[in-house]
Structure formats: C-alpha cells, structure tokens
HTML snippet that shows the backbone in 3Dmol.js (N, CA, C, O; Angstrom):
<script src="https://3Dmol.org/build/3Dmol-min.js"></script>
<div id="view" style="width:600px;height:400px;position:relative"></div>
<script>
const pdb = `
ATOM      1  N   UNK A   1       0.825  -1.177   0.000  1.00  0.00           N
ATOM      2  CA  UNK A   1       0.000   0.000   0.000  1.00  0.00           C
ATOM      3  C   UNK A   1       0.872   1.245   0.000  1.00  0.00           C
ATOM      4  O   UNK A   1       0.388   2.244  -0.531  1.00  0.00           O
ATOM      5  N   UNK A   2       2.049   1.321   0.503  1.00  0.00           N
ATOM      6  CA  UNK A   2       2.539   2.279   0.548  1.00  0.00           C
ATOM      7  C   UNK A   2       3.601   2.186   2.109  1.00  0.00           C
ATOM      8  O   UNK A   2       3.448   1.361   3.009  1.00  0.00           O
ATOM      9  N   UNK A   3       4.803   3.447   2.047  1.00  0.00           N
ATOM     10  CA  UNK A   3       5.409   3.430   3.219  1.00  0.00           C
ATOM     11  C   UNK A   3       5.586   4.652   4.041  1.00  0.00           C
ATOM     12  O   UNK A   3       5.569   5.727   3.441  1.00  0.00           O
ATOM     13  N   UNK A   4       5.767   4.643   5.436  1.00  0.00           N
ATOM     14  CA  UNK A   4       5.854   5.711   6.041  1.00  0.00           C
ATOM     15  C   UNK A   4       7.155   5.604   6.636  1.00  0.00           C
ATOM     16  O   UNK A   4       7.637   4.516   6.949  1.00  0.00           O
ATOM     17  N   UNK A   5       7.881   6.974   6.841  1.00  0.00           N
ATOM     18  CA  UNK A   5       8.896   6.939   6.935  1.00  0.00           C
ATOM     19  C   UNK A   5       9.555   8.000   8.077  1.00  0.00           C
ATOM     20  O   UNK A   5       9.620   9.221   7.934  1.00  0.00           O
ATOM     21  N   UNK A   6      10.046   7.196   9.294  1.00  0.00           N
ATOM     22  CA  UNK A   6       9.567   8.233  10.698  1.00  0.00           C
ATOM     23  C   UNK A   6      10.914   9.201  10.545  1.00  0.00           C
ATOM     24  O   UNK A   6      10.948  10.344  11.002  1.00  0.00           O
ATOM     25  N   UNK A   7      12.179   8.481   9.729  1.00  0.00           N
ATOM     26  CA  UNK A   7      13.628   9.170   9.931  1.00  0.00           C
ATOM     27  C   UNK A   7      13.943   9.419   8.852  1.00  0.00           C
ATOM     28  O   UNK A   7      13.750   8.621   7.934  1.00  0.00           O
ATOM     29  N   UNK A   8      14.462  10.494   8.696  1.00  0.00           N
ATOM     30  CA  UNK A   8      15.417  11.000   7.226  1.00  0.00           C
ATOM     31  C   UNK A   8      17.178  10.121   7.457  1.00  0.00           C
ATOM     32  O   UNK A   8      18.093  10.517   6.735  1.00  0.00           O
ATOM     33  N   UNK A   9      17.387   9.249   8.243  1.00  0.00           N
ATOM     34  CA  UNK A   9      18.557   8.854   7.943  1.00  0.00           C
ATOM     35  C   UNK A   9      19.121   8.701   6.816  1.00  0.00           C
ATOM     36  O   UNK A   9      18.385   9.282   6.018  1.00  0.00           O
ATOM     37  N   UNK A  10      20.439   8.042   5.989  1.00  0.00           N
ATOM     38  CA  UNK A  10      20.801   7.496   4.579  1.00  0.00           C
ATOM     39  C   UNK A  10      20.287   6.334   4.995  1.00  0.00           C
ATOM     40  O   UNK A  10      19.162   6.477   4.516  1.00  0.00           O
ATOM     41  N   UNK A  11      20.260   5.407   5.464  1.00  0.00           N
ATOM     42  CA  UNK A  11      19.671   3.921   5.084  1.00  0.00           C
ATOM     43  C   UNK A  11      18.272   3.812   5.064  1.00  0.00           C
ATOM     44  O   UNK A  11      17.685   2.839   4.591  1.00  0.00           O
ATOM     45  N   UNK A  12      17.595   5.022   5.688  1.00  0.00           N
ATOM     46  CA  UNK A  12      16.152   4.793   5.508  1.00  0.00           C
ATOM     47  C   UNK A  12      15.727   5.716   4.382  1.00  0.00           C
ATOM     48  O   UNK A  12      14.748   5.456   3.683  1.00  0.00           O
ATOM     49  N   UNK A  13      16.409   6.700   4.231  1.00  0.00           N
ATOM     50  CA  UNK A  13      16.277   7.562   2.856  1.00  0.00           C
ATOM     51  C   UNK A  13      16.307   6.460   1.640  1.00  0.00           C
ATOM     52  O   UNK A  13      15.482   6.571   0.733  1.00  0.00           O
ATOM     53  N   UNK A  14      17.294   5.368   1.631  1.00  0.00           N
ATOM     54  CA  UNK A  14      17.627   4.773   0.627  1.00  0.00           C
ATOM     55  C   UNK A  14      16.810   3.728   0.662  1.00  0.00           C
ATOM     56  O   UNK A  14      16.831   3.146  -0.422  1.00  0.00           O
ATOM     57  N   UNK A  15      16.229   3.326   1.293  1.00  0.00           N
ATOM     58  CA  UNK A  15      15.244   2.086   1.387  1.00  0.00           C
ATOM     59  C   UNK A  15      13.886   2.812   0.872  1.00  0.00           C
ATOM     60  O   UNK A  15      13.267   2.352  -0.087  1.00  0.00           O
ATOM     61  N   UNK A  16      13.473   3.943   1.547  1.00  0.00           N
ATOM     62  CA  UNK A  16      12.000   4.602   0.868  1.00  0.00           C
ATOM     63  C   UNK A  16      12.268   4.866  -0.682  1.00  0.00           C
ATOM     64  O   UNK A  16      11.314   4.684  -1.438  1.00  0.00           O
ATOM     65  N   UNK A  17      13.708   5.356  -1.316  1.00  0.00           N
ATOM     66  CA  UNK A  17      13.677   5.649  -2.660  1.00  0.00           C
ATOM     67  C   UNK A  17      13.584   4.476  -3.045  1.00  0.00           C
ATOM     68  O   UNK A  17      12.411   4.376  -3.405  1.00  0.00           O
ATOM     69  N   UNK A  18      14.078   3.523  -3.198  1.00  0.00           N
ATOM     70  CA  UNK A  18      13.521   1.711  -3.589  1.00  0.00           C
ATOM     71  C   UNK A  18      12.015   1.879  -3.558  1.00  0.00           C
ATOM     72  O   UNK A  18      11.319   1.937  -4.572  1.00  0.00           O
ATOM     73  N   UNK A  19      11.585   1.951  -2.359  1.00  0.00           N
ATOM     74  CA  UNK A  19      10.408   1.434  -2.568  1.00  0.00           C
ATOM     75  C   UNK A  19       9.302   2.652  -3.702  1.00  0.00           C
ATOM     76  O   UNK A  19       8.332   2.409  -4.420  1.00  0.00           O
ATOM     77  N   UNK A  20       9.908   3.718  -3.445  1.00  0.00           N
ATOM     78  CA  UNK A  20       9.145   4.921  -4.101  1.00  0.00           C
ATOM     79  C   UNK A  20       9.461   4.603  -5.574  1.00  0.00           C
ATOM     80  O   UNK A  20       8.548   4.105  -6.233  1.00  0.00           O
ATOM     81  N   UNK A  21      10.338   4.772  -6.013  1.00  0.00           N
ATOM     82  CA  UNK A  21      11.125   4.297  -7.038  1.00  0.00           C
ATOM     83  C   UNK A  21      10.702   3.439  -8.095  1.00  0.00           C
ATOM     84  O   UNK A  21       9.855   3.544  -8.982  1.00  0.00           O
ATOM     85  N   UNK A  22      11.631   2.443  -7.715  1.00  0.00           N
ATOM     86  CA  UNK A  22      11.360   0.790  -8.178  1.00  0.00           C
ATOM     87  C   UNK A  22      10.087   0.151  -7.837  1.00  0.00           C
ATOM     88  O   UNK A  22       9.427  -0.346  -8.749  1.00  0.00           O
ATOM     89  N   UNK A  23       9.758   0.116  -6.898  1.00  0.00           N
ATOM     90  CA  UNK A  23       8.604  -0.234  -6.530  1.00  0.00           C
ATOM     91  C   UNK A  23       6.905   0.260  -6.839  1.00  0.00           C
ATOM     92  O   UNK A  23       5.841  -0.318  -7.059  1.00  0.00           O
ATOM     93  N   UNK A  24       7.352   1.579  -6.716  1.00  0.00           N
ATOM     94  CA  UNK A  24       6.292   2.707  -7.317  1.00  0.00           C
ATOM     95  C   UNK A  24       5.212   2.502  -6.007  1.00  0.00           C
ATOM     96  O   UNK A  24       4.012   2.350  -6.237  1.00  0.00           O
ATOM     97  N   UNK A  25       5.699   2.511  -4.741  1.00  0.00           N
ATOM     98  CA  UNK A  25       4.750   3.158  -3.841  1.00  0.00           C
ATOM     99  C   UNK A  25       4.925   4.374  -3.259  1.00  0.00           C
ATOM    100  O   UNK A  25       5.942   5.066  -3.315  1.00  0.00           O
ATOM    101  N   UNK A  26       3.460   4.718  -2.454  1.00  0.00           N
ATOM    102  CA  UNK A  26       3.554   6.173  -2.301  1.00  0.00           C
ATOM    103  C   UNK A  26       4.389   6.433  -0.763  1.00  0.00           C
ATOM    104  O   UNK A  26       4.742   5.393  -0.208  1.00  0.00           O
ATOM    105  N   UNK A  27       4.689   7.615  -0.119  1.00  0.00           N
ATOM    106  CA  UNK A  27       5.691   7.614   0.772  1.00  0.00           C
ATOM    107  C   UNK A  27       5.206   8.782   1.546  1.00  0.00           C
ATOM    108  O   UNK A  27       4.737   9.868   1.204  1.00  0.00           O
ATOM    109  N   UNK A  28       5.461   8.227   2.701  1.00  0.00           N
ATOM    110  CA  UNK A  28       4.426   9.495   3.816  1.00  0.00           C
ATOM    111  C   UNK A  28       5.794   9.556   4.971  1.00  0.00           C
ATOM    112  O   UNK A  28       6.142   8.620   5.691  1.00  0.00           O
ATOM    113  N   UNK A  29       6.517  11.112   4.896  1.00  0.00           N
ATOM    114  CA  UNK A  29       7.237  11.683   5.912  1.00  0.00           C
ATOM    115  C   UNK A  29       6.240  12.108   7.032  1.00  0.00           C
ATOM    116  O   UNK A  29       5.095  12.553   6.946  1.00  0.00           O
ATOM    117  N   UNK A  30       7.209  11.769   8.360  1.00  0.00           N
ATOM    118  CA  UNK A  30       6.870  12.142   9.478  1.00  0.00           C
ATOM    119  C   UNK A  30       7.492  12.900  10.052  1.00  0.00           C
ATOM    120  O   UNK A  30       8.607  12.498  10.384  1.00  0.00           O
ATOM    121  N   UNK A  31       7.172  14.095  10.384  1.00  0.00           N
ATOM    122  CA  UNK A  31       7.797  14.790  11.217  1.00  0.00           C
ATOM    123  C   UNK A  31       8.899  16.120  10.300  1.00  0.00           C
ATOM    124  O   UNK A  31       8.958  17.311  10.607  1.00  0.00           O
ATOM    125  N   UNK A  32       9.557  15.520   9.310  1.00  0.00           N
ATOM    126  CA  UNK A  32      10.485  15.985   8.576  1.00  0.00           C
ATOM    127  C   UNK A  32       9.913  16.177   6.968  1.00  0.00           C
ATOM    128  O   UNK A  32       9.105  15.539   6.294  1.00  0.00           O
ATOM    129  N   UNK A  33      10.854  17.532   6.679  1.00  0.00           N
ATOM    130  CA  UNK A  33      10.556  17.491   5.115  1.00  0.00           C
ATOM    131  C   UNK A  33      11.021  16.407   4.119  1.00  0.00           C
ATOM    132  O   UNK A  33      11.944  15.633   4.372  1.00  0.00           O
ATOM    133  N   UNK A  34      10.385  16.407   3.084  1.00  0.00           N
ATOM    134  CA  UNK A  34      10.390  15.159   1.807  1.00  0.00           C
ATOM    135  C   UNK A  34      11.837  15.263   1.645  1.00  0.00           C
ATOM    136  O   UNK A  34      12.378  16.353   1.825  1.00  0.00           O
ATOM    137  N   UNK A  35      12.614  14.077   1.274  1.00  0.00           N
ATOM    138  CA  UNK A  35      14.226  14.755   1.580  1.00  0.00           C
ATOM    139  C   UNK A  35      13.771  14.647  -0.219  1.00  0.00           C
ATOM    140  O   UNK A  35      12.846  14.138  -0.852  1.00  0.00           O
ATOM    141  N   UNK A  36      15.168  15.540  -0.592  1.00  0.00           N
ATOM    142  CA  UNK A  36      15.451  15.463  -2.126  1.00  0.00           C
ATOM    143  C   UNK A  36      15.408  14.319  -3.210  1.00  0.00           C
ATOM    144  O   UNK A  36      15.103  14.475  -4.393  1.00  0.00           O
ATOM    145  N   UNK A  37      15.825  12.957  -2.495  1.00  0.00           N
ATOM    146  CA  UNK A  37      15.883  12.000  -3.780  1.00  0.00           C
ATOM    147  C   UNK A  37      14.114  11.348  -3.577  1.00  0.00           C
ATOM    148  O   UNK A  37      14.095  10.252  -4.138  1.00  0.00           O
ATOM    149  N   UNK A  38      12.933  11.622  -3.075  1.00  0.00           N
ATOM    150  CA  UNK A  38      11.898  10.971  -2.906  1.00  0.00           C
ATOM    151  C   UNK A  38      10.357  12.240  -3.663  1.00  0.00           C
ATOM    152  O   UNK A  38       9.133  12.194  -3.794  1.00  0.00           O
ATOM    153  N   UNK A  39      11.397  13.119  -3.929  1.00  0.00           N
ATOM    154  CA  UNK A  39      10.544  14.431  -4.475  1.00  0.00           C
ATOM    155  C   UNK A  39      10.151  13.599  -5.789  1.00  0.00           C
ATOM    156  O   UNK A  39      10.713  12.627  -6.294  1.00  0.00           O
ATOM    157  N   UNK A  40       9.023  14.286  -6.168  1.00  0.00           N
ATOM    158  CA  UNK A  40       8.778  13.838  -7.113  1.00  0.00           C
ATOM    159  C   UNK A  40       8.645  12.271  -7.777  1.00  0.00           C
ATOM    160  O   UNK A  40       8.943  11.884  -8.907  1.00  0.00           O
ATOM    161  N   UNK A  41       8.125  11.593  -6.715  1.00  0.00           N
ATOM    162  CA  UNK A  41       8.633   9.965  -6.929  1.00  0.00           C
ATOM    163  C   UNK A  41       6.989   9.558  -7.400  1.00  0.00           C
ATOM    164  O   UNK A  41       6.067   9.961  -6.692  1.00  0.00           O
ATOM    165  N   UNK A  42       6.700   8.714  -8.671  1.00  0.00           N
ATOM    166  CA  UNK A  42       5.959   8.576  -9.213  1.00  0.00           C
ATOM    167  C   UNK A  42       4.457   8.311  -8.571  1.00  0.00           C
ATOM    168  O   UNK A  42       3.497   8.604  -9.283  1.00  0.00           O
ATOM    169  N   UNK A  43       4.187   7.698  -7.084  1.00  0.00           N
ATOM    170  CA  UNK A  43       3.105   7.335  -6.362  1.00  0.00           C
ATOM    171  C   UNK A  43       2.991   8.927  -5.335  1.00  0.00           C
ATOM    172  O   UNK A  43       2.206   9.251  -4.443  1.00  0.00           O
ATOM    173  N   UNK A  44       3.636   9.322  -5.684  1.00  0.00           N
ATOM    174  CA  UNK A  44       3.607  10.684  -4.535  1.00  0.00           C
ATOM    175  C   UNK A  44       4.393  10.386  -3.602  1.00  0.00           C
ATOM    176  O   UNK A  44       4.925   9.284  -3.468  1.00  0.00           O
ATOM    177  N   UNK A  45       4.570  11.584  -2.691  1.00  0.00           N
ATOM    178  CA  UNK A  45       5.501  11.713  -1.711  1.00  0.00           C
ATOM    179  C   UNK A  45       4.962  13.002  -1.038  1.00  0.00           C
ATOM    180  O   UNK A  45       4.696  13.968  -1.753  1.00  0.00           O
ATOM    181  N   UNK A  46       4.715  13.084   0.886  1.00  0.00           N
ATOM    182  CA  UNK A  46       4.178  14.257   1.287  1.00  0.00           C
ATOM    183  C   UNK A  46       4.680  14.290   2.477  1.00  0.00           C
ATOM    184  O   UNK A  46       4.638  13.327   3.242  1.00  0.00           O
ATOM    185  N   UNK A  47       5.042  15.058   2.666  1.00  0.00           N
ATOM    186  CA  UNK A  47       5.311  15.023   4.787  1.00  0.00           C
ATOM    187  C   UNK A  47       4.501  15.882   5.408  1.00  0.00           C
ATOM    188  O   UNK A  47       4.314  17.034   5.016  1.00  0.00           O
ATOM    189  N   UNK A  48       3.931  15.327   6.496  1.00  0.00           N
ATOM    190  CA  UNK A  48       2.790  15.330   7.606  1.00  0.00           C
ATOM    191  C   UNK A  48       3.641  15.895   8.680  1.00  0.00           C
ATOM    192  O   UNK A  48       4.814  16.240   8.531  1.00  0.00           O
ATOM    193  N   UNK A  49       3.102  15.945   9.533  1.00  0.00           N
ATOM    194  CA  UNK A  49       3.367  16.331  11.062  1.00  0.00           C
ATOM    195  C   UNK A  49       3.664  15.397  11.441  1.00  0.00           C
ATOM    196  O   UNK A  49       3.908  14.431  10.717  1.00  0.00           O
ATOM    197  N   UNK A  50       3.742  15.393  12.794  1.00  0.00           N
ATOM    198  CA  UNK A  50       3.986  14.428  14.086  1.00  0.00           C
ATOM    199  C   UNK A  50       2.782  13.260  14.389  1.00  0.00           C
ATOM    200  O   UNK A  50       2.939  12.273  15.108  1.00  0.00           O
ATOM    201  N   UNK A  51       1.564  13.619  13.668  1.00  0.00           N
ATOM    202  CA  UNK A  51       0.125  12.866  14.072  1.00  0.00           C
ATOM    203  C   UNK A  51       0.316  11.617  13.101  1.00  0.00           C
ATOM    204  O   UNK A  51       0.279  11.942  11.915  1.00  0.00           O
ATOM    205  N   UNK A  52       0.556   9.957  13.398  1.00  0.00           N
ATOM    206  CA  UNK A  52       0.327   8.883  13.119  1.00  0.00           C
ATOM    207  C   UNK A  52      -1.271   8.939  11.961  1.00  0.00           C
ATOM    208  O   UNK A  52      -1.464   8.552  10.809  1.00  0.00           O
ATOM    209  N   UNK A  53      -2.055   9.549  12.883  1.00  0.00           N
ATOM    210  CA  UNK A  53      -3.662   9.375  12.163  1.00  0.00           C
ATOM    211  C   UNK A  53      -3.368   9.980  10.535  1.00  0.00           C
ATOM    212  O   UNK A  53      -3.770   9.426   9.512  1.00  0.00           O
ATOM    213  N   UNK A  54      -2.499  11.355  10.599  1.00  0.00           N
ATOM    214  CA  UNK A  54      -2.558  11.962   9.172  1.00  0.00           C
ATOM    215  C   UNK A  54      -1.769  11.423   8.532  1.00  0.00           C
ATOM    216  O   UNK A  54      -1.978  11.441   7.319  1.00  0.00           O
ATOM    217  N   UNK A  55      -0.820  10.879   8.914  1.00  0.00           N
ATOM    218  CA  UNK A  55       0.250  10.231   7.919  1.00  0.00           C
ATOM    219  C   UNK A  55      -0.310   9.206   7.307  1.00  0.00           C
ATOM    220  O   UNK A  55      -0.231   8.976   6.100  1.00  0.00           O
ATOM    221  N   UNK A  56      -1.317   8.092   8.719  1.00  0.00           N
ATOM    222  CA  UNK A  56      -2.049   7.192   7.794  1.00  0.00           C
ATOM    223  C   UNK A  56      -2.848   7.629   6.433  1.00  0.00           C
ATOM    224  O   UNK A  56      -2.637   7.211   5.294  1.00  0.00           O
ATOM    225  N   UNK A  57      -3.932   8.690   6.908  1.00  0.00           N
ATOM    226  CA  UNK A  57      -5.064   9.282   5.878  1.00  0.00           C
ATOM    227  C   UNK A  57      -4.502   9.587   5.018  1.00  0.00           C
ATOM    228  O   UNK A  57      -5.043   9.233   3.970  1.00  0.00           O
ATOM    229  N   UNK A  58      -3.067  10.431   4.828  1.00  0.00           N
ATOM    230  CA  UNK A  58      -2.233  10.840   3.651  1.00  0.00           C
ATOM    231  C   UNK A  58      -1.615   9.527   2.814  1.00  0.00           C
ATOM    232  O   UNK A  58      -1.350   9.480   1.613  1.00  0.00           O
ATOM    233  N   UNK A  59      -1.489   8.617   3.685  1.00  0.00           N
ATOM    234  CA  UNK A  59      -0.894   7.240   2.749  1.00  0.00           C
ATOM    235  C   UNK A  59      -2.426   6.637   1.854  1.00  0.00           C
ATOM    236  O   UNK A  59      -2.548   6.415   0.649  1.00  0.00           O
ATOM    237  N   UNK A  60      -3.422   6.500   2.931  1.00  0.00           N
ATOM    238  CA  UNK A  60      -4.567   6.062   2.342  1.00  0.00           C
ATOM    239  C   UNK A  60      -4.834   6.815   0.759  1.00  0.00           C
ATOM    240  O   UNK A  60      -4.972   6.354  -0.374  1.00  0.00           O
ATOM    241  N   UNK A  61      -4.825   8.080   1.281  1.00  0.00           N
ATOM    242  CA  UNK A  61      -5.091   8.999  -0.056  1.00  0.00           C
ATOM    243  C   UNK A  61      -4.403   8.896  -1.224  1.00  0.00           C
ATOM    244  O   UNK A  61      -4.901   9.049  -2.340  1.00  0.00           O
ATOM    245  N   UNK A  62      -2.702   8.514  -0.872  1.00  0.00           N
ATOM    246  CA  UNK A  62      -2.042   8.573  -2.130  1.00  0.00           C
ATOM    247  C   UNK A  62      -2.124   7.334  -2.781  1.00  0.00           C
ATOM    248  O   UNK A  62      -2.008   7.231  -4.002  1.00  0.00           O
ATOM    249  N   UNK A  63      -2.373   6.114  -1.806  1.00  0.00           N
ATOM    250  CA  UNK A  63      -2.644   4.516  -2.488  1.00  0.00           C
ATOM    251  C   UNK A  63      -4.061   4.443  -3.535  1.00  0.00           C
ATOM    252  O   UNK A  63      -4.209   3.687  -4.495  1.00  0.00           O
ATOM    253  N   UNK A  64      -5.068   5.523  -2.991  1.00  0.00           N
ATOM    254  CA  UNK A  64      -6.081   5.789  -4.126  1.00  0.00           C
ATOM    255  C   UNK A  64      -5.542   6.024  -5.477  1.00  0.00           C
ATOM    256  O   UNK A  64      -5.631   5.315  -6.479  1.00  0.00           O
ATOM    257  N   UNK A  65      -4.975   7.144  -5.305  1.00  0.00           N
ATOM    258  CA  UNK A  65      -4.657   7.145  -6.455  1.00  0.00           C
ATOM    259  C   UNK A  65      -4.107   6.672  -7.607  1.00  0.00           C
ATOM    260  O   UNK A  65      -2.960   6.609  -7.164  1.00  0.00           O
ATOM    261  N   UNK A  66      -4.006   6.312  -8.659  1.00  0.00           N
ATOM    262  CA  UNK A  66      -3.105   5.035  -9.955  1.00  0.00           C
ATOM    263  C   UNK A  66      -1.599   5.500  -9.935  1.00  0.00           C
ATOM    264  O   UNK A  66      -1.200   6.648  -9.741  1.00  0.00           O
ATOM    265  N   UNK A  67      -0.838   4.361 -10.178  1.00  0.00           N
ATOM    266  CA  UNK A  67       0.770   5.259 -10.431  1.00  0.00           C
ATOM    267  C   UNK A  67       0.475   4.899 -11.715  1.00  0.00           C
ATOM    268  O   UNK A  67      -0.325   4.020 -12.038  1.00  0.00           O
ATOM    269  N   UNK A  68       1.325   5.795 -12.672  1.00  0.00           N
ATOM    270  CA  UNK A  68       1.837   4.911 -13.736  1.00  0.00           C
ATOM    271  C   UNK A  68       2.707   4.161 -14.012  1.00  0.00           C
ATOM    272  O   UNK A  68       3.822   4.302 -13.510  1.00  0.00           O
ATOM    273  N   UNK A  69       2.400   3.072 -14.963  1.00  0.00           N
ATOM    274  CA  UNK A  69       3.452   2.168 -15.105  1.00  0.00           C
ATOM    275  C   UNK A  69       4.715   2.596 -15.299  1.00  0.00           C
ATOM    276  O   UNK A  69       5.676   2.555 -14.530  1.00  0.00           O
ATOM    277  N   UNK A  70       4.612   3.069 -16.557  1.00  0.00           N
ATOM    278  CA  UNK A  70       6.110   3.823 -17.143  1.00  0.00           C
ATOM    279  C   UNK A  70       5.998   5.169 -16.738  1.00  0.00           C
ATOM    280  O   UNK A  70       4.980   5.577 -16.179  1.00  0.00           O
ATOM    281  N   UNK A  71       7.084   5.975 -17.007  1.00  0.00           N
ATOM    282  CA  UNK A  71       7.019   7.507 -16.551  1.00  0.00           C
ATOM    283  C   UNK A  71       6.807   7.881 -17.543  1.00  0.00           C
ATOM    284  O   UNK A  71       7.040   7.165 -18.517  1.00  0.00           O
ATOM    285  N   UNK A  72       6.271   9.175 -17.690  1.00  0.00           N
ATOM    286  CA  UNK A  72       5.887  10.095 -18.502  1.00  0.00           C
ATOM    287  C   UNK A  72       4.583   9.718 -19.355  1.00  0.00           C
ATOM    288  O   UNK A  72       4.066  10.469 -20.182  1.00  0.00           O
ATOM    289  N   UNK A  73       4.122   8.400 -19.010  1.00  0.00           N
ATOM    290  CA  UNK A  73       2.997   7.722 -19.509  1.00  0.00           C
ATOM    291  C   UNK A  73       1.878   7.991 -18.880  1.00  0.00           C
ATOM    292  O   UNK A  73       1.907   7.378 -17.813  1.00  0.00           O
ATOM    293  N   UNK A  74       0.461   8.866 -19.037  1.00  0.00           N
ATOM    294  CA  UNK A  74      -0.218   8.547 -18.773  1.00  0.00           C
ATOM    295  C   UNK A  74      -1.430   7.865 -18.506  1.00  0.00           C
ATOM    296  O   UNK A  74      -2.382   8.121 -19.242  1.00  0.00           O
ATOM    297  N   UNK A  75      -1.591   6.946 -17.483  1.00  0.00           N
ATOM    298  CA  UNK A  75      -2.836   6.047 -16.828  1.00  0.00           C
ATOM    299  C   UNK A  75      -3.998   5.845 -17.332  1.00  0.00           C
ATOM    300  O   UNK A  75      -4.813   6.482 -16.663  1.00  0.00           O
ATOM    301  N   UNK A  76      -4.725   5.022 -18.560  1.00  0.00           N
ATOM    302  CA  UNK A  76      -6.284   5.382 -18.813  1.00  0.00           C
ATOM    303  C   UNK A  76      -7.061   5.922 -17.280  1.00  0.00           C
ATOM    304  O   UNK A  76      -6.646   5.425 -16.233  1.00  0.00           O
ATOM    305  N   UNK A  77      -8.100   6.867 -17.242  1.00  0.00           N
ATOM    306  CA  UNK A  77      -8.993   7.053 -16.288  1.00  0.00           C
ATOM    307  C   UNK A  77      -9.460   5.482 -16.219  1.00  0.00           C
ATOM    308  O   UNK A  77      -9.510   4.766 -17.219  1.00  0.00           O
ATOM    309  N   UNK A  78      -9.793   5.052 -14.902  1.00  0.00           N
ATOM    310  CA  UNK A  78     -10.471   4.451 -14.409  1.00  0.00           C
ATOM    311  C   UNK A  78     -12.223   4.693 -14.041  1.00  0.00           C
ATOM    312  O   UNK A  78     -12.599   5.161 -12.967  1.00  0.00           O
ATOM    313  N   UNK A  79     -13.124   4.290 -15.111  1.00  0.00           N
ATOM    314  CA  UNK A  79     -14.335   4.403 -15.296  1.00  0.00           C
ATOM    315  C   UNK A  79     -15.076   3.495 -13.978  1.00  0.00           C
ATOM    316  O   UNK A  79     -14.583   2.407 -13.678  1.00  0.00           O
ATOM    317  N   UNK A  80     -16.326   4.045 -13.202  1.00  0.00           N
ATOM    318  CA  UNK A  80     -16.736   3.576 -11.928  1.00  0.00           C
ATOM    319  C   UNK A  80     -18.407   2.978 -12.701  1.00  0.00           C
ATOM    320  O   UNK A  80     -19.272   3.806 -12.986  1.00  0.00           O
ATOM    321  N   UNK A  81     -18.605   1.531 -12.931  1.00  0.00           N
ATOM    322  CA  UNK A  81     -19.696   1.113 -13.523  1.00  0.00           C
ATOM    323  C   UNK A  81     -20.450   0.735 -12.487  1.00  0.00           C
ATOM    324  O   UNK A  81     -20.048   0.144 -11.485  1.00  0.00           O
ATOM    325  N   UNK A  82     -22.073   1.236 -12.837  1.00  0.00           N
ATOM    326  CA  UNK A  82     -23.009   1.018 -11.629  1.00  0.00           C
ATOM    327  C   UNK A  82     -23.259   0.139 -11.215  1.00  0.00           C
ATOM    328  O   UNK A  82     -23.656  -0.590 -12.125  1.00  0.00           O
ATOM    329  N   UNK A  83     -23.303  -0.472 -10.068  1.00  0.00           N
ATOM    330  CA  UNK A  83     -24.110  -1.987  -9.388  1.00  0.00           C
ATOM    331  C   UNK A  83     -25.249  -2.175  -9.720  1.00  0.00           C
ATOM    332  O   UNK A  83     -26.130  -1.330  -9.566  1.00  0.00           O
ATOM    333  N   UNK A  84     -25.466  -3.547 -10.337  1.00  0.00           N
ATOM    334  CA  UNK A  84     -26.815  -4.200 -10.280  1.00  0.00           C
ATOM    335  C   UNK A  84     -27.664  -3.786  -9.002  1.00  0.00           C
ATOM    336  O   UNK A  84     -27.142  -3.709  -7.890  1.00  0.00           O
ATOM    337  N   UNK A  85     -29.307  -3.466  -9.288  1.00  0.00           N
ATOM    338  CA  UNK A  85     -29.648  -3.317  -7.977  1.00  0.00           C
ATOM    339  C   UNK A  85     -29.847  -4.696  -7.415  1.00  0.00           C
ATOM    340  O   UNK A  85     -30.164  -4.841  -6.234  1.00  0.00           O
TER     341      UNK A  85
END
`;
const viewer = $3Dmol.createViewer("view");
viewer.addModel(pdb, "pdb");
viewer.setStyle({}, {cartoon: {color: "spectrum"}});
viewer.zoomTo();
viewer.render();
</script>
C-alpha cells in the first residue's frame, strides 16, 4: 500500500527511494521534510506532522490514487460502472 517513513537517515532515505522508485509506492514523511531524492517519486511523496492518524489518511489517499506504469505515460482514467440493484 505504501510506506511511512519516521527518519530522514541514509539507510532509511535509501530504502524509501527503492520502494518509491522501483517499486512505485507512495511515501508518507513524518515529522520531517520530503528529503530530495523521494521528491517527485511517481506514487507521490508528502510530509505530515507528528500525528500517526494523518500520515495514515495521507498514505490512504495517495494509495487511491493510480501510479503509472512507465514515466511520462499517462494512466487510462479508471471508469466507476453502476451496481446491479
């Protein structure tokens, strides 16, 4: 679904760009600003405050959304078809 990320260390910097990256999930800072190599990383990337609850809702929010496969490619819309009653 995505990762949250409580420390800007290098080994945890470098493990979230993998996963942001290569992986193409989205990435929720805590506490600290988005460091430089996770800017712009294809599933999003946002830093929250100190509150657990928003970092979750901010991960929830960005896993809504589609990554794209390739870069610079964009995603067909995803069409919402009605339920049988």
């Amino acid at each position: 679904m995505g990762a949250l990320l409580f420390d800007t260390t290098e080994a945890a910097v470098k493990l979230a760009h993998f996963l942001a990256w290569d992986i193409r999930l989205p990435v929720v800072v805590l506490g600290h600003e988005v460091p430089p190599e996770l800017q712009d990383a294809p599933a999003g990337s946002v830093s929250v405050g100190e509150d657990l609850k928003d970092a979750l809702r901010s991960l929830l929010v960005l896993a809504l959304n589609p990554t794209p496969l390739m870069p610079g490619i964009p995603q067909p819309a995803r069409i919402a078809t009605p339920s049988a009653p």
